[in-house]
N, C-alpha and C positions, 0 to 999 in steps of 0.2 A: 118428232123423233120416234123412231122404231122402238117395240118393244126388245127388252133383253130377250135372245132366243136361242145365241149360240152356245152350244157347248163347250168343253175348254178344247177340246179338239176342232173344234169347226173356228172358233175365236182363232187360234192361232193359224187355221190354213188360211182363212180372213187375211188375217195380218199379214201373212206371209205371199200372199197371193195379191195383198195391194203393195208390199213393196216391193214385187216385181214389178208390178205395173207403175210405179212411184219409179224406179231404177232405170223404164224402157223411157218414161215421161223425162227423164235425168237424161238420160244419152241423145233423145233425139231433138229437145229444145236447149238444153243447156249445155251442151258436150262436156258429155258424162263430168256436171260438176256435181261435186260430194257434198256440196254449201246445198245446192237446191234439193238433191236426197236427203239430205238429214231433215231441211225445212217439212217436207212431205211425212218423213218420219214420225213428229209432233201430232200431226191430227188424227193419223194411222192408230197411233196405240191412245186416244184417246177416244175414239171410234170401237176401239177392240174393247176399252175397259165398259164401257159404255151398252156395248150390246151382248155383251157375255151373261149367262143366267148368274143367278145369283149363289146358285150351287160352285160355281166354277167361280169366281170370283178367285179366289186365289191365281189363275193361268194367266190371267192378263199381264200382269207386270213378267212373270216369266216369259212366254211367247214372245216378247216386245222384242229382246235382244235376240232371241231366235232370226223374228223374222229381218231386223235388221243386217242379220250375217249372213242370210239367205236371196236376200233383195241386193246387195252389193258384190256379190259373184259377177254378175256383169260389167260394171263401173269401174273393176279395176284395173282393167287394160295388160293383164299379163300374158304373155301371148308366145312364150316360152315353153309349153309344156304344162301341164298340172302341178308341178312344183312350184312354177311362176307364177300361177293364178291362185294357189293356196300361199303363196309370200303378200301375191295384193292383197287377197281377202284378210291376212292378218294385218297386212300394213295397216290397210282401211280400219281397221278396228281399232287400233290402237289409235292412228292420229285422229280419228274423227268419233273418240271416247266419250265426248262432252255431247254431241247429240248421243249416245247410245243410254249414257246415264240420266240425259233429259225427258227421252222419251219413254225410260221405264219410273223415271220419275212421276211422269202426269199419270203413267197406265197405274201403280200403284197408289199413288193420291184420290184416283178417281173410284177406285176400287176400295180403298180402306172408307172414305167419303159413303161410298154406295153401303158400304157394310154396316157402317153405325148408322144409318138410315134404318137400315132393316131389325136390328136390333131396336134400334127405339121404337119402333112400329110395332114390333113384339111384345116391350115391353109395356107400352102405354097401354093397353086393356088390362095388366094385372093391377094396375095400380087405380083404375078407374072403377074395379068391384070392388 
């Protein structure tokens, strides 16, 4: 695995930039199903939590639901005008809530995990002089 290296700005264009590419892989294998982008969603932000520095740690679980509102602009077939396509994008978020709070759930699990990592790393030399 890569070293952590992105910043909290680079982690979420990261993120946001694979769930577009998660959104085109959604529309062109699975006609545009939201079951197969939310799937892709899961690895996304635990990718993101994962390689973000350790200074930005807090932006991973943020970013997550960013990039996931930004990744399903495509998928939601409104084709009415930007009123339509801002109705999809809210629909989509609402009915497909349960991945949005999954995948900020891992980004943040994986991030709180990496923190008390670091912390104990910190603290175990004061305790060894």
């Amino acid at each position: 695995m890569p070293r952590a290296r992105l910043t909290g700005l680079g982690g979420g264009l990261f993120a946001c930039a694979a769930m577009a590419l998660a959104a085109g892989i959604a529309w062109l294998l699975f006609d545009s199903s939201l079951f197969a982008y939310g799937l892709l969603f899961l690895p996304v932000c635990a990718a993101t939590a994962l390689w973000v520095r350790p200074a930005d740690l807090i932006t991973a679980p943020i970013s997550a639901p960013i990039a996931f509102a930004a990744g399903v602009w495509p998928l939601t077939g409104g084709s009415g005008g930007f009123g339509a396509q801002l109705m999809g994008v809210v629909s989509a978020l609402s009915l497909h809530a349960g991945w949005l709070y999954g995948g900020t759930l891992v980004a943040a699990l994986i991030a709180l995990v990496r923190k008390a990592v670091l912390i104990g790393r910190r603290r175990l030399p004061r305790r060894t002089a």
